[in-house]
Backbone as a ProteinNet text record, in pm:
[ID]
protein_1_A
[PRIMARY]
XXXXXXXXXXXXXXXXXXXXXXXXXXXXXXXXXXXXXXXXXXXXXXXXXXXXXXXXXXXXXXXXXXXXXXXXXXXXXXXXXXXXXXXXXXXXXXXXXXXXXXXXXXXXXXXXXXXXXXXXXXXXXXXXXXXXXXXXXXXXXXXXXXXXXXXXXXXXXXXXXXXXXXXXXXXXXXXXXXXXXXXXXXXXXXXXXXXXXXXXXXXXXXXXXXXXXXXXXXXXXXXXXXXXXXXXXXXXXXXXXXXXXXXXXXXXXXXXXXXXXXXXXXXXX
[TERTIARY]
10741.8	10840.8	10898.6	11055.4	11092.6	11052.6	11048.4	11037.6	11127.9	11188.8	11332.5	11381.9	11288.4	11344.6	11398	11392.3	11407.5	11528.7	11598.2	11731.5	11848.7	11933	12092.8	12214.6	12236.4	12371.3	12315.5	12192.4	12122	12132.7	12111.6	12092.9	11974.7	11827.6	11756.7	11727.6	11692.5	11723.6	11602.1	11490.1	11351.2	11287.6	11354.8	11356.3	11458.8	11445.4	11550.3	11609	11717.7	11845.5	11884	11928.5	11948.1	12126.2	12171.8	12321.6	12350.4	12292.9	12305.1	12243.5	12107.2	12108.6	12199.1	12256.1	12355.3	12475.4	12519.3	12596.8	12574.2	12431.3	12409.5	12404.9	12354.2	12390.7	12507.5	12598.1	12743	12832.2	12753.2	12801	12903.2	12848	12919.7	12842	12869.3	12851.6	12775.3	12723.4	12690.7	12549.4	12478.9	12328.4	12213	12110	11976.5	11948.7	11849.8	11752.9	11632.9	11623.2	11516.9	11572.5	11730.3	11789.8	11786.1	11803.3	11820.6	11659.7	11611.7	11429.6	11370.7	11450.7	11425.9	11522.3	11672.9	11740.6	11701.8	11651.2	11613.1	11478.3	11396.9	11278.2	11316.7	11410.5	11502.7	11516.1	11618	11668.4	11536.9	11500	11370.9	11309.7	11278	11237.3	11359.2	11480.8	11572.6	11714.9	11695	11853.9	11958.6	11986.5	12089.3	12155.7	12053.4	12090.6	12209.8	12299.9	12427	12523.3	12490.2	12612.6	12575.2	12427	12437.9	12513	12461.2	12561.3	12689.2	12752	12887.6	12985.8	12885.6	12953.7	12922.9	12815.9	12793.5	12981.5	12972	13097.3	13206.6	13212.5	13341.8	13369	13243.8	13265.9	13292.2	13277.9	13334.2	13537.2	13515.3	13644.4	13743	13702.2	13781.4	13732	13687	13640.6	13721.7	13761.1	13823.2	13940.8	14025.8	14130.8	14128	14067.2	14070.6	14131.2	14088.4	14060.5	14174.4	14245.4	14373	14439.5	14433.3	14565.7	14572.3	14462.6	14423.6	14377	14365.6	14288.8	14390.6	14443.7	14538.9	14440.6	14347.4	14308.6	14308.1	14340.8	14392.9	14330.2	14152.7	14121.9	13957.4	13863.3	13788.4	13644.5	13516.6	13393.5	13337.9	13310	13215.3	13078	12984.3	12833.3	12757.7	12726	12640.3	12746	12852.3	12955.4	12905.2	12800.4	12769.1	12860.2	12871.5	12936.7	13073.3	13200.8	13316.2	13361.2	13331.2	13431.7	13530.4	13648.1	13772.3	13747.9	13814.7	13870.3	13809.3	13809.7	13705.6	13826.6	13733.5	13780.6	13948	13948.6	14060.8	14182.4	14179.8	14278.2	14239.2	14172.7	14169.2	14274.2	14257.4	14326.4	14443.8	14441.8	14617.7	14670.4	14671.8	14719.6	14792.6	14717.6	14787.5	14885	14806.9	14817	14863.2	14939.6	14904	14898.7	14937.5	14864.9	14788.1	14641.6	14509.5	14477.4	14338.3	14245.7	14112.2	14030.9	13883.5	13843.4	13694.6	13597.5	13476.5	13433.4	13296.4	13214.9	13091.1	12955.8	12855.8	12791	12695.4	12608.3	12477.5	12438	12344.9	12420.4	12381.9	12489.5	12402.7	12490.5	12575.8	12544.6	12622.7	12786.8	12735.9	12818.1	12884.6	12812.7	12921	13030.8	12968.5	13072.1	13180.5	13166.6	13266.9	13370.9	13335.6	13400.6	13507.7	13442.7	13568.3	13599	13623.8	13707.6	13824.7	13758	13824.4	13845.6	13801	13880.5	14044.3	14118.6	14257.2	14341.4	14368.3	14461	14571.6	14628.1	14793.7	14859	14972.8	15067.2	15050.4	15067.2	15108.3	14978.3	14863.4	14714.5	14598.6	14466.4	14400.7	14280	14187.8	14040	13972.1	13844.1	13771.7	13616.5	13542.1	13396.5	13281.3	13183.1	13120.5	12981.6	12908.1	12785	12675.3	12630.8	12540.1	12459.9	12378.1	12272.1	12273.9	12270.3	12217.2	12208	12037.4	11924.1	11985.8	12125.2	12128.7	12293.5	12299.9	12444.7	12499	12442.7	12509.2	12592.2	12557.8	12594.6	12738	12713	12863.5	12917.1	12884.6	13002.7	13008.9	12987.2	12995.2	13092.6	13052.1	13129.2	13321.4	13346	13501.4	13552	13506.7	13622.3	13614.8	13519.5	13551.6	13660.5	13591.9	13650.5	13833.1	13871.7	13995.2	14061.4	14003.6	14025.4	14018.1	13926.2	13896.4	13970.7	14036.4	14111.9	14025.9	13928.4	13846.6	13925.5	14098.7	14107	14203.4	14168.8	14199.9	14088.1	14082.3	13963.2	13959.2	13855.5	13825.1	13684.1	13704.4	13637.8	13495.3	13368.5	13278.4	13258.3	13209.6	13141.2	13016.7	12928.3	12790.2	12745.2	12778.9	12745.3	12649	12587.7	12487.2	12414.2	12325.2	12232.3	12121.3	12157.4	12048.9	11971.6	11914.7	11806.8	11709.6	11757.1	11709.6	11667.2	11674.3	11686.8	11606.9	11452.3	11316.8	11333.2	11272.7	11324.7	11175.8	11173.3	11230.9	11412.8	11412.9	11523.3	11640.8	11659.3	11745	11841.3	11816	11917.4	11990.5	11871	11886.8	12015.8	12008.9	12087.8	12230.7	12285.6	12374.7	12426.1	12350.1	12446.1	12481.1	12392.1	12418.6	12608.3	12593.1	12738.2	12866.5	12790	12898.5	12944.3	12845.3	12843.2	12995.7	13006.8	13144.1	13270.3	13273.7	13404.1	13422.5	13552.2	13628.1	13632.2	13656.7	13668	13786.4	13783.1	13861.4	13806.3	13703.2	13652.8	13536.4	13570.2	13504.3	13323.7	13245.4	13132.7	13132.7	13104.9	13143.4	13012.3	12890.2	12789	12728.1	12658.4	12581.1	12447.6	12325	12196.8	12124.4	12002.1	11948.6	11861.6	11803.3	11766.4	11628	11528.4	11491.3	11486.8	11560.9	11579.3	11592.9	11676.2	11732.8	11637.7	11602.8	11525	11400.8	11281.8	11218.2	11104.4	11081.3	10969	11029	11168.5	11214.8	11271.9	11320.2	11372.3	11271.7	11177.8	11066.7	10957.3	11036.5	10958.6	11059.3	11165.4	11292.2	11251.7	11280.3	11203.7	11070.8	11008.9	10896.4	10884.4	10989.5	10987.9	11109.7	11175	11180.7	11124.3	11028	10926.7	10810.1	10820	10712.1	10806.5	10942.2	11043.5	11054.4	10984.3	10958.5	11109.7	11211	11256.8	11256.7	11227.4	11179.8	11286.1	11245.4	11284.3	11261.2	11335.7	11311.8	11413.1	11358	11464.5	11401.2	11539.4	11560.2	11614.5	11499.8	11600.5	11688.7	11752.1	11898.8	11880.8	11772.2	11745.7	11775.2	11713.8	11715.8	11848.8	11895.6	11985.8	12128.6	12128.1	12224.6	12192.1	12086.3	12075.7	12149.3	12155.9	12197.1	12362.5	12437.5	12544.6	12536.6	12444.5	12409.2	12514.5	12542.8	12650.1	12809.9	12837.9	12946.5	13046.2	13161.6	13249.2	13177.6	13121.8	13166	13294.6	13323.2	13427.3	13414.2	13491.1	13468.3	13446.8	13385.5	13284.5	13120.4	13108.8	13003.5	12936.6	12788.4	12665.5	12667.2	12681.4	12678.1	12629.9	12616.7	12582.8	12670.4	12672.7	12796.8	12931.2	12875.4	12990.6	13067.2	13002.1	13056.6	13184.1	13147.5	13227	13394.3	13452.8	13611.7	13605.2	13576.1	13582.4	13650.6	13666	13818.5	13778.6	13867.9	13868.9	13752	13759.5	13611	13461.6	13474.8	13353.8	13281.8	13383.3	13392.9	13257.4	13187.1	13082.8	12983	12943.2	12810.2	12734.2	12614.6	12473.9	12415.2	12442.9	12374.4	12250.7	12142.3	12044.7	12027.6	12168.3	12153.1	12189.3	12213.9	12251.9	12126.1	12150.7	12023.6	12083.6	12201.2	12248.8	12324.2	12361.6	12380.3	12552.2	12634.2	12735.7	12817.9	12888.2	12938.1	13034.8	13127.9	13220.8	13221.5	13219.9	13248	13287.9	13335.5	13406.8	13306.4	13374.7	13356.2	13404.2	13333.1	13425.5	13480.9
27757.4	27855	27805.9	27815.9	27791.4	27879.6	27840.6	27928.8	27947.2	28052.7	28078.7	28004.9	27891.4	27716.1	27622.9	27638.8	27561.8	27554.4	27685.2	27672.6	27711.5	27674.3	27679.6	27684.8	27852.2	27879.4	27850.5	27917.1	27859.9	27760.8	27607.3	27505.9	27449	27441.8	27383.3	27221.5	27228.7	27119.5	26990	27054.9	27048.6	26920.4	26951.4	26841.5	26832	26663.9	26576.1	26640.8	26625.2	26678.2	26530.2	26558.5	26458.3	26421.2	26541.7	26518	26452.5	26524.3	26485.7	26342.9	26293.1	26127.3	26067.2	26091.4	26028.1	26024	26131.7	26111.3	26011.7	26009.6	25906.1	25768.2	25772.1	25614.6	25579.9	25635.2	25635.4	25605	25612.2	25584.2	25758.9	25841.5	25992.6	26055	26136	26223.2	26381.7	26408.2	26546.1	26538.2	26500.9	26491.4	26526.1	26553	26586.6	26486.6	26459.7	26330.8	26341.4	26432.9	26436.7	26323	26341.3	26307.4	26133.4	26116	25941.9	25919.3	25943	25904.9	25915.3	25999.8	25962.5	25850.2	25860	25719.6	25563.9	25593.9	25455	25398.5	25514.3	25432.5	25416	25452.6	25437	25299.8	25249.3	25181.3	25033.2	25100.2	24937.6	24917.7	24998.2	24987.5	24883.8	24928.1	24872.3	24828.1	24737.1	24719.2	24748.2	24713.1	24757	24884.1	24989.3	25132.7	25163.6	25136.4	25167.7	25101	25005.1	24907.1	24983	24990.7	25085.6	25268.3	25333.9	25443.9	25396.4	25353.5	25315.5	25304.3	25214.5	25207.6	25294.5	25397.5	25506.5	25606.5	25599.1	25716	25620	25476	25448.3	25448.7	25436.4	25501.3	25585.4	25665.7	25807.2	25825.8	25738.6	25747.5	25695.3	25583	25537.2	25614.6	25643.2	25742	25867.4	25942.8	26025.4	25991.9	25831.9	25860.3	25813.4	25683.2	25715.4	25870	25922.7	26034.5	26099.3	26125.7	26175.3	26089	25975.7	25845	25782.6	25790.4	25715.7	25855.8	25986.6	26058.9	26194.8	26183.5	26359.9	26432.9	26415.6	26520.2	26601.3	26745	26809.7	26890.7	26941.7	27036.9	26960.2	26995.4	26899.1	27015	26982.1	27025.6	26945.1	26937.4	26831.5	26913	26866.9	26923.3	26839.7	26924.7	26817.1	26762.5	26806.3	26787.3	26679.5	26732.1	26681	26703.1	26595	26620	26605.2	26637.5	26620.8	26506.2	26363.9	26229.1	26211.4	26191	26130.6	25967.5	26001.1	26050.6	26126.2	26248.2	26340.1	26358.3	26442.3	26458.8	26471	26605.8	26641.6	26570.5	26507.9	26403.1	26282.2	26247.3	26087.6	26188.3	26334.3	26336.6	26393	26472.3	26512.2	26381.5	26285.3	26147.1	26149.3	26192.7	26137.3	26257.1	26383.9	26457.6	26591.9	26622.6	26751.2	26878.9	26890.5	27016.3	27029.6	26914.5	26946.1	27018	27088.6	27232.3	27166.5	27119.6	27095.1	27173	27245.9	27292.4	27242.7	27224.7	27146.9	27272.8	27212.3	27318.7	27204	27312.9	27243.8	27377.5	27333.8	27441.3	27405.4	27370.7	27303	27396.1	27458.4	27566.3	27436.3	27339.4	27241	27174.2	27137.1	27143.2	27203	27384.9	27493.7	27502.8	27439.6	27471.6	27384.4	27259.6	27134.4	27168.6	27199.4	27251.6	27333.9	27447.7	27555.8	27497.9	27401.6	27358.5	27243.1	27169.9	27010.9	26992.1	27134.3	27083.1	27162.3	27095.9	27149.3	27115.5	27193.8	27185.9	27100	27021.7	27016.7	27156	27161.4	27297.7	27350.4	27197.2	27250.7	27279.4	27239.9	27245.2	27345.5	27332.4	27404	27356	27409.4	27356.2	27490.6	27504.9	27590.3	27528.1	27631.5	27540.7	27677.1	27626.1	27760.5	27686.5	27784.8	27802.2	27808.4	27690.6	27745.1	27575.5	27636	27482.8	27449.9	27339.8	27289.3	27332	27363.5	27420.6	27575.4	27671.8	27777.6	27734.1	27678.5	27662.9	27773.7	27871.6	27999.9	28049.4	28033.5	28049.7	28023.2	27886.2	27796.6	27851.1	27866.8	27876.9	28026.7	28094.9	28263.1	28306.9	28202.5	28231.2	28208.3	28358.1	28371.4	28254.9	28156	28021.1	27950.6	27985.3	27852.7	27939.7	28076.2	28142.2	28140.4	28164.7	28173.7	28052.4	27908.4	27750.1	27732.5	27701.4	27658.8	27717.4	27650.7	27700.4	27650.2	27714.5	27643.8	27623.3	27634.9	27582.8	27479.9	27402.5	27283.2	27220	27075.6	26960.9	26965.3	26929.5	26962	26811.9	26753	26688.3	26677.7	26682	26707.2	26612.5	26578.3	26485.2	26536.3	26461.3	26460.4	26352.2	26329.8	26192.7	26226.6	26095.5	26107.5	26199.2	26246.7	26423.3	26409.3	26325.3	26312.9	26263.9	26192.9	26134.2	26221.6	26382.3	26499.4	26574.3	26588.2	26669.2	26589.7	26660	26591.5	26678.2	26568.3	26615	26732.9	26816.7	26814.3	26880.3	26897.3	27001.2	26997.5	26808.3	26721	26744.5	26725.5	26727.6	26875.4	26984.8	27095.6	27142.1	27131.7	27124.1	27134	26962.2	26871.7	26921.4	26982	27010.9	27188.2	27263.6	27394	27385.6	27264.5	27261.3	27227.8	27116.2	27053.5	27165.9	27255.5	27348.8	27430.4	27500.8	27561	27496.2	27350.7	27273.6	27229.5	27222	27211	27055.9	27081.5	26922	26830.7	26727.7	26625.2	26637.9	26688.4	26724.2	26556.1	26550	26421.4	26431.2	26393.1	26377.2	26263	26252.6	26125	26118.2	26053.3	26078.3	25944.4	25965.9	25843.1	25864.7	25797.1	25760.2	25710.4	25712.5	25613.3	25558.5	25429.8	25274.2	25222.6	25221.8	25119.3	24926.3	24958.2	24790.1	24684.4	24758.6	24582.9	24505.2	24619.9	24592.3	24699.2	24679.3	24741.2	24815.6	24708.9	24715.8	24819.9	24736.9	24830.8	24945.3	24969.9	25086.6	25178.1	25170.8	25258.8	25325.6	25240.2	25224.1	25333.6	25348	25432.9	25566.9	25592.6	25687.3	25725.4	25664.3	25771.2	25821.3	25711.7	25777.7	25953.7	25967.2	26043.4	26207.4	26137.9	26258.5	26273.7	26185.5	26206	26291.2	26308.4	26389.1	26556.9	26558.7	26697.9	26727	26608.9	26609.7	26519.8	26580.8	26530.5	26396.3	26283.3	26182.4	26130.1	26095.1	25997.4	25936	25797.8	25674.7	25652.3	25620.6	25588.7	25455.8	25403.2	25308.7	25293.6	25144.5	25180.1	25266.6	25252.6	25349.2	25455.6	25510.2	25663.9	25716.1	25621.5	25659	25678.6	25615.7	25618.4	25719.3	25749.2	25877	26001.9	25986.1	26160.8	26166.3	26053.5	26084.2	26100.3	26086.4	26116.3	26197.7	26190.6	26286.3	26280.8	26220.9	26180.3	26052.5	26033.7	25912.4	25802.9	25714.2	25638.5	25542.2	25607.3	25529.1	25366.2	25238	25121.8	25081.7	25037.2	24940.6	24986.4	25168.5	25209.1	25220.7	25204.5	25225.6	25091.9	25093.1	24951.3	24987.4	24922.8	24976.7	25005.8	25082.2	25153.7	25058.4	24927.7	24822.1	24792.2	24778.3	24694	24788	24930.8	24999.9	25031.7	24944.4	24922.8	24856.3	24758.3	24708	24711	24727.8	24683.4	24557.8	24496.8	24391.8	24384.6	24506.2	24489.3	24466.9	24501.5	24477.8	24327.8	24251.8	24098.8	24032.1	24058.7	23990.7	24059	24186.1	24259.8	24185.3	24197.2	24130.5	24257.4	24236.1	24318.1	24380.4	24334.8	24379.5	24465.4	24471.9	24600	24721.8	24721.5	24829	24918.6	25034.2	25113.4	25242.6	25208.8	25323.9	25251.4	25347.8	25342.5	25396.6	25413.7	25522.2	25518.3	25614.9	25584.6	25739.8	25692.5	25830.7	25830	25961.1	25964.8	26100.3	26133.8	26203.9	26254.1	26440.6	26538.2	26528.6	26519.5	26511.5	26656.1
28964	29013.6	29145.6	29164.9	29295.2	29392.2	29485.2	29621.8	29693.6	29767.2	29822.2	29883.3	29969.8	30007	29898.3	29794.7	29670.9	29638.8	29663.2	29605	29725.4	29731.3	29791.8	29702.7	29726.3	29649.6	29476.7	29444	29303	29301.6	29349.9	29318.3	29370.8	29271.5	29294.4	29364.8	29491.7	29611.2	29577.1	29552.2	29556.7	29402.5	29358	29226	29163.5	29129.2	29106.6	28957.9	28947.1	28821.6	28780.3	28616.9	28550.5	28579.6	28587.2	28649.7	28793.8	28864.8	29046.1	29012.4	28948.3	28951.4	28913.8	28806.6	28772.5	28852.5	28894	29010.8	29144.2	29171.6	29267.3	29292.6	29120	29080	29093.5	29017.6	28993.3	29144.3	29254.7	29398.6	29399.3	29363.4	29405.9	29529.8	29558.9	29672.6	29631.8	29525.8	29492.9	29453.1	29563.9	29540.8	29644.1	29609.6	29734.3	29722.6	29824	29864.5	29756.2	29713.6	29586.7	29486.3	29467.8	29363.3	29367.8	29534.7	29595.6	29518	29594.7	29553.2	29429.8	29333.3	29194	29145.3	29183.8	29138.1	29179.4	29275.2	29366.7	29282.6	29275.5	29169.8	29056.3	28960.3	28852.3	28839.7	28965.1	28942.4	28995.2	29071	29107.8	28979.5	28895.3	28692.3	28666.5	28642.3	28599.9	28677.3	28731.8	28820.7	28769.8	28660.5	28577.9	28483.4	28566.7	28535.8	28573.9	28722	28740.2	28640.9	28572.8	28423.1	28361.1	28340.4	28190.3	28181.2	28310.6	28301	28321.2	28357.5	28396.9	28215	28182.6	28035.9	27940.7	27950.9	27898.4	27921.9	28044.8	28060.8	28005.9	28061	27959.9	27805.2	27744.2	27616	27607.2	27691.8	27658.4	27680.3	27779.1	27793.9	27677.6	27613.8	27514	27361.4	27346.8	27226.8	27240.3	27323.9	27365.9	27330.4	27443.6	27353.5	27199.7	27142.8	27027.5	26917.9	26956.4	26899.1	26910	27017.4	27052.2	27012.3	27024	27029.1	26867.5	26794.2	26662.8	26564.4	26615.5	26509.3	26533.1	26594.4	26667.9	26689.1	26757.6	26796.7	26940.8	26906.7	27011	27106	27019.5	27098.6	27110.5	27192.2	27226.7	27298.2	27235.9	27277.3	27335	27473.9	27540.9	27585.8	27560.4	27551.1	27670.4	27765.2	27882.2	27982	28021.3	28084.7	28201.2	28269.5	28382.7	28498.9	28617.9	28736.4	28697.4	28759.6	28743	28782.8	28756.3	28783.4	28723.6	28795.6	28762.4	28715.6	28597.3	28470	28403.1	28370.1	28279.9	28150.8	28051.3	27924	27917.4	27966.1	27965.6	27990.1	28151.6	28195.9	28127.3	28023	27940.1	27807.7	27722.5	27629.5	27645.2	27772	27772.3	27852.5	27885	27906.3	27812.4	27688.7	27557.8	27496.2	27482.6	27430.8	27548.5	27631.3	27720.6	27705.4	27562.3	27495.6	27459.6	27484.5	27437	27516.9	27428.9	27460.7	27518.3	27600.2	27628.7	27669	27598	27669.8	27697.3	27847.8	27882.6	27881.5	27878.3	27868.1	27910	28028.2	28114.8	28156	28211.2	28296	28412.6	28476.4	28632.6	28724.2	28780.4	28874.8	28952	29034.2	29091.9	29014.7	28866.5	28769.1	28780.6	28767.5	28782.8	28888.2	29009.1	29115.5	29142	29088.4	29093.1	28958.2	28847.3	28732.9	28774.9	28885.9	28860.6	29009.7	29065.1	29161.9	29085.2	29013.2	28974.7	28797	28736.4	28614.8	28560.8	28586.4	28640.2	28516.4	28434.2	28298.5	28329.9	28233.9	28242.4	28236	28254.8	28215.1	28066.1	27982.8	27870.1	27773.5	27867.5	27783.6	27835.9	27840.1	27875.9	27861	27977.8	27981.4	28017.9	28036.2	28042	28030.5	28137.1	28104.3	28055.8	28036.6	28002.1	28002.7	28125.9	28163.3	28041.6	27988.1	27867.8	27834.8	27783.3	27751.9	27566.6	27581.3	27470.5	27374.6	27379.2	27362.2	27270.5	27311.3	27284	27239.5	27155.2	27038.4	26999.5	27013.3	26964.3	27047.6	27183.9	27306.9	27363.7	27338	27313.8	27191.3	27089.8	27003.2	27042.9	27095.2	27131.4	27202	27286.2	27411.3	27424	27519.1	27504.1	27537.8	27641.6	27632.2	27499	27424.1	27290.1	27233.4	27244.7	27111.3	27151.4	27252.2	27301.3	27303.8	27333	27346.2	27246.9	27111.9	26997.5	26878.1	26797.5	26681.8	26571.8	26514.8	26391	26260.7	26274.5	26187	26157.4	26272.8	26326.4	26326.4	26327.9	26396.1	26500.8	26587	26683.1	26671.5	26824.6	26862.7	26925.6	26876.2	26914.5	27028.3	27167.6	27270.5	27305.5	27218.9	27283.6	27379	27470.3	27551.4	27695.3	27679.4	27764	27762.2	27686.4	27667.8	27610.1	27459.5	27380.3	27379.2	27513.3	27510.1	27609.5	27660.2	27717.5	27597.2	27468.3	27382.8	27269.6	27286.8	27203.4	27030.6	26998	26799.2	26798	26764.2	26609.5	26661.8	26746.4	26799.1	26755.1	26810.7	26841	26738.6	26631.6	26510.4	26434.9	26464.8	26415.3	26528.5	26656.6	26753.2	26764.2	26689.1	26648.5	26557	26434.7	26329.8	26366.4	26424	26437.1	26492.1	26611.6	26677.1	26590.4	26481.7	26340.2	26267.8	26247.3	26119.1	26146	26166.6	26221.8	26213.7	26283.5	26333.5	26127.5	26143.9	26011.3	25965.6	25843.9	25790.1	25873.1	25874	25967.2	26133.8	26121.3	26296.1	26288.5	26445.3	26465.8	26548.6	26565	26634	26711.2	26866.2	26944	27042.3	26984.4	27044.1	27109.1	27183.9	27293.4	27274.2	27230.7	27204.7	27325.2	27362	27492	27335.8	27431.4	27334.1	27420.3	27400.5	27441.3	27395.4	27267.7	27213.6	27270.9	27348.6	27437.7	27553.8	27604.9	27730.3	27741.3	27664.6	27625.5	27725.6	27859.2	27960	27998.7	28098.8	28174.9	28136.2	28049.2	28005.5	27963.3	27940.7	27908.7	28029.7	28166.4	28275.9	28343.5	28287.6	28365.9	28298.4	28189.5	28061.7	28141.4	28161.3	28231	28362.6	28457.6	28546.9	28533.2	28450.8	28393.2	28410.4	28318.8	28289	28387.2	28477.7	28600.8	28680.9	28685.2	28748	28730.3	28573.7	28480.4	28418.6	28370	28258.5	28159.4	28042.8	27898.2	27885	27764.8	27775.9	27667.4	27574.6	27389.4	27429.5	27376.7	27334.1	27176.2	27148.3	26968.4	26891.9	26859.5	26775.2	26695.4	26648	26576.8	26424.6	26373.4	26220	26296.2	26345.9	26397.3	26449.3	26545.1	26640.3	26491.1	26407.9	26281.1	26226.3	26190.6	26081.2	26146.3	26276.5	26334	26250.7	26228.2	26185.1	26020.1	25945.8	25790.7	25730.9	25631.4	25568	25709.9	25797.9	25835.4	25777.5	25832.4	25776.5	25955.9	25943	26062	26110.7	26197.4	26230.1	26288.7	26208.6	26279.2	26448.3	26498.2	26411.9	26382.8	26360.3	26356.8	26476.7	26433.1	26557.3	26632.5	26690.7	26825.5	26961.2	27053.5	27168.6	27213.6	27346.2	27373.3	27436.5	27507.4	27590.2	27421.2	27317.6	27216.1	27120.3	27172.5	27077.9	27129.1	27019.1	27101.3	27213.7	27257.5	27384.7	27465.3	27592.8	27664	27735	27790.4	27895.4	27945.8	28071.3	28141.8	28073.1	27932.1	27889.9	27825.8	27890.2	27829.9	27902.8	28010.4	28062	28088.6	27991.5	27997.2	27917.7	27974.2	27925.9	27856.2	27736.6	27615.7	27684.2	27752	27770.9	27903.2	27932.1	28054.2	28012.7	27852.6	27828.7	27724.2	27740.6	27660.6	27628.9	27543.4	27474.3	27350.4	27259.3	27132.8	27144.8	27055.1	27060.7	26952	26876	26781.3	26761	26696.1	26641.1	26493.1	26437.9	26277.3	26284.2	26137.8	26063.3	26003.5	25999.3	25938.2	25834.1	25660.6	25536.5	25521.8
[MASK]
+++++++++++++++++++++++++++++++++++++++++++++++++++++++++++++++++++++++++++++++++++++++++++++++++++++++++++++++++++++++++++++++++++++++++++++++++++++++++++++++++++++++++++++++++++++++++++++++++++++++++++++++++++++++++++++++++++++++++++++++++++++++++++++++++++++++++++++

């Protein structure tokens, strides 16, 4: 239980968050010293945790537009939002599209407070975030921003990125499809895996420091990390790690083995 020192403005100060690390790695500004002292031993496990998140979010970024730019898609579920860095969802698909709809869902009061400062619609589109976890899918699909943002009878873009390796099975999958079940045929799934394959010591050494932090932690191999899309279309070039999927430029001199994620988009039949 926190103690009334623990938290500021509800934000637990006192132990490290999977968002605020990531933010710290990421060289951002929205973090406790809890958060430094869990990233810092992170990263002495693995030096190459700041490449590997880095290309975690740029998959996200190009999957996104994919999707807008190669699939029309207009309205968009991002799950695990995390901190607000520029380029986020929204400004990667109304780039393309500025009548797309995104709704993020996070539940990190900190989240909360950068969200309703910095996620700023185009004119002709709309965003909205909504306070809710995972864990409670009903929640999200309940809730008045989907229901008001979301047209189910349209496709609609699922983003699960960066999450699922917070989210221990049996859960994991029942989870995933509760969120599929609803979204209509031609709807896409755009998800990110953690790996220990590549780099097995260290990454398993990051993974526990983890859970010595007191949040949960699975890495999945490539059988596994594939099956979550079962009964989907995958989109080329499939399951790959995340630098490999669609590449851009910058991803021309990553060392496969700094990376420890998976990522892939497919189709709703």
């Amino acid at each position: 239980m926190n103690t009334p020192n623990d938290r500021q403005g509800g934000l637990a100060t006192t132990r490290a968050h999977s968002a605020r690390v990531y933010d710290y790695i990421l060289g951002g500004k929205d973090h406790y010293p809890v958060d430094v002292e869990a990233g810092d031993a992170m990263a002495r496990h693995w030096p190459a945790l700041p490449v590997h998140m880095l290309e975690n979010r740029r998959f996200m970024h190009r999957a996104a537009r994919f999707l807008a730019q190669e699939r029309g898609i207009r309205q968009f579920l991002d799950v695990g939002t995390g901190l607000p860095t520029s380029p986020n969802l929204h400004e990667v698909v109304q780039e393309v599209a500025p009548e797309s709809h995104v709704v993020y869902v996070d539940n990190d009061p900190i989240v909360l407070a950068h969200a309703r400062a910095l996620l700023q619609s185009s004119p002709e589109g709309a965003t909205a975030y909504v306070d809710a976890n995972m864990h409670d899918p009903d929640a999200i699909l309940g809730s008045q921003e989907f229901r008001e943002l979301i047209d189910l009878g349209r496709p609609v873009g699922l983003m699960v990125i960066g999450i699922m390796h917070f989210i221990l099975p049996p859960d994991d999958r029942r989870l995933v499809s509760r969120l599929l079940d609803p979204l209509p045929s031609g709807s896409y799934l755009a998800m990110t895996i953690g790996t220990a394959d590549f780099a097995p010591d260290e990454v398993n050494r990051v993974a526990q420091e983890y859970r010595q932090q007191g949040m949960p932690f699975v890495l999945r191999d490539l059988p596994t990390a594939t099956s979550f899309f079962d009964g989907l279309e995958l989109q080329d070039p499939g399951v790959t790690q995340v630098h490999e999927w669609r590449p851009g430029p910058e991803q021309s001199d990553i060392d496969g083995r700094d990376i420890a994620m998976y990522g892939a988009v497919a189709r709703k039949p």
